[in-house]
N, C-alpha and C positions, 0 to 999 in steps of 0.2 A: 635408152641404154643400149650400149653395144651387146648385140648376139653373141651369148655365150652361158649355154643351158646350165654350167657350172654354178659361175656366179651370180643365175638367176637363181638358182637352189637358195645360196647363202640369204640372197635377199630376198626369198618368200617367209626364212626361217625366221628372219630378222621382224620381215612386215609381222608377222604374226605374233612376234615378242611384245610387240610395241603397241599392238590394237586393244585397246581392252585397258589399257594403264589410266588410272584418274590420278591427275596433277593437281592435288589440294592448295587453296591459297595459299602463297609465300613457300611452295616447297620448287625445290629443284627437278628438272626430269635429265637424270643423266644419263646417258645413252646407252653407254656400256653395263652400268648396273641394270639396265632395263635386259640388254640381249643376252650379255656373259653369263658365263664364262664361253668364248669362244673358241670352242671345241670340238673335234667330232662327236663326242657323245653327248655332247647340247644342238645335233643336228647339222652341223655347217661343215663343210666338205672342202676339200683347198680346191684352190684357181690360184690364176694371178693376180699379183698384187702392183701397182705403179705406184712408187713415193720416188721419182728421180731414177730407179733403177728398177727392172723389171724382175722378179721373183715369183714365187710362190709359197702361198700360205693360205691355212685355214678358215677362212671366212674370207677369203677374196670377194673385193667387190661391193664389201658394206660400208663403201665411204659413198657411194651413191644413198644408201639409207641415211647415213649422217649428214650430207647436204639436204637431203629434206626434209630430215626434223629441226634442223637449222633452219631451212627458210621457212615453213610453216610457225616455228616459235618468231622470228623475225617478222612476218609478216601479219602478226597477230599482235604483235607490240612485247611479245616476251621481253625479260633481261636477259640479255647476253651474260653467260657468267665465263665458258670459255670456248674456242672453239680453234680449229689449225686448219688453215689451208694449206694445199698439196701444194708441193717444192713443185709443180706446174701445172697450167691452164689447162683446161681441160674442155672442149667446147660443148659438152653435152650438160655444162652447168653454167649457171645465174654470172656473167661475169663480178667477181669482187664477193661474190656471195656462197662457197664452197665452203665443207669441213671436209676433213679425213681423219681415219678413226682408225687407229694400233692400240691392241690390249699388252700391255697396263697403262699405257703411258700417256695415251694420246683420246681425250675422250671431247664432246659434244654434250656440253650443259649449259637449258637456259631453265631461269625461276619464272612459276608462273606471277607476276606483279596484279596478278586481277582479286579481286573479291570473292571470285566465284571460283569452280573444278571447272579442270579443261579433258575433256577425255582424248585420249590420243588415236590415232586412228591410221592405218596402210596397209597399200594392199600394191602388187604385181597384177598388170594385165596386159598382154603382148610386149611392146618393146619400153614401158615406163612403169616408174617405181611411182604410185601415188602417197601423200600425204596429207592428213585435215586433222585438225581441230575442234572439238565439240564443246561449246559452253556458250556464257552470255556474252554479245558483245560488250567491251570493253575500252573502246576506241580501235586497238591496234593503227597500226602504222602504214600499211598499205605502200605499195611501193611500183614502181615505174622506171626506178635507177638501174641506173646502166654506166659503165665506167668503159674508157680505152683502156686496153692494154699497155703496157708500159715494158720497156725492153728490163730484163732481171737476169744478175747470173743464173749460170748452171748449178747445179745441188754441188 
């Protein structure tokens, strides 16, 4: 993650909402119900924000959390229920494999498909947002994909 003590605040606040959550079979983990309300006095501080145009706002920064509980639920064979990549590439993410994440509108839900609780799990340590998964394996999907970039208008 790029240096920027701000929006690592936002995403300790985040890691910390999200550790500890048990994903019962056939339930959804949705992202935003997990962190929000995204607030200052739910802990999250403004930074910048990039969807196409640069701003600021309140919880800057937590579409890095939202890409990797995307790929962690991805990469464990979750269902995809929905997710939004960012109006552009960003190279500190999975290419093809990003979300981003605006309250109200714009959230990161996948359903756990397994038999079993998946506990959820993140943490901040120097310059990366870790993510894991706890429960039984289940198959998941495991991945090695990798896409070109393809030229896309501007927002």
């Amino acid at each position: 993650m790029p240096y920027d003590p701000v929006r690592t605040t936002n995403l300790r606040v985040g890691a910390q909402k999200v550790t500890g959550v048990l994903v019962k079979p056939g339930e959804e983990f949705s992202l935003l119900d997990v962190i929000g309300p995204i607030s200052a006095a739910n802990g999250y501080v403004s930074s910048v924000v990039e969807d196409g145009f640069v701003s600021t706002a309140v919880g800057g920064g937590l579409s890095q959390l939202s890409t990797n509980m995307f790929n962690v639920g991805f990469l464990a064979g979750m269902d995809d229920v929905t997710h939004t990549p960012h109006s552009r590439w960003f190279d500190r993410y999975p290419a093809g494999r990003e979300a981003t994440l605006w309250e109200p509108s714009t959230d990161m839900v996948w359903r756990n498909n397994t038999d079993y609780g998946v506990l959820v799990q993140s943490w901040v340590t120097g310059d990366r947002v870790h993510s894991r998964l706890w429960g039984t394996k289940a198959g998941g999907m495991g991945s090695s994909l990798s896409r070109d970039r393809f030229p896309i208008d501007p927002p």
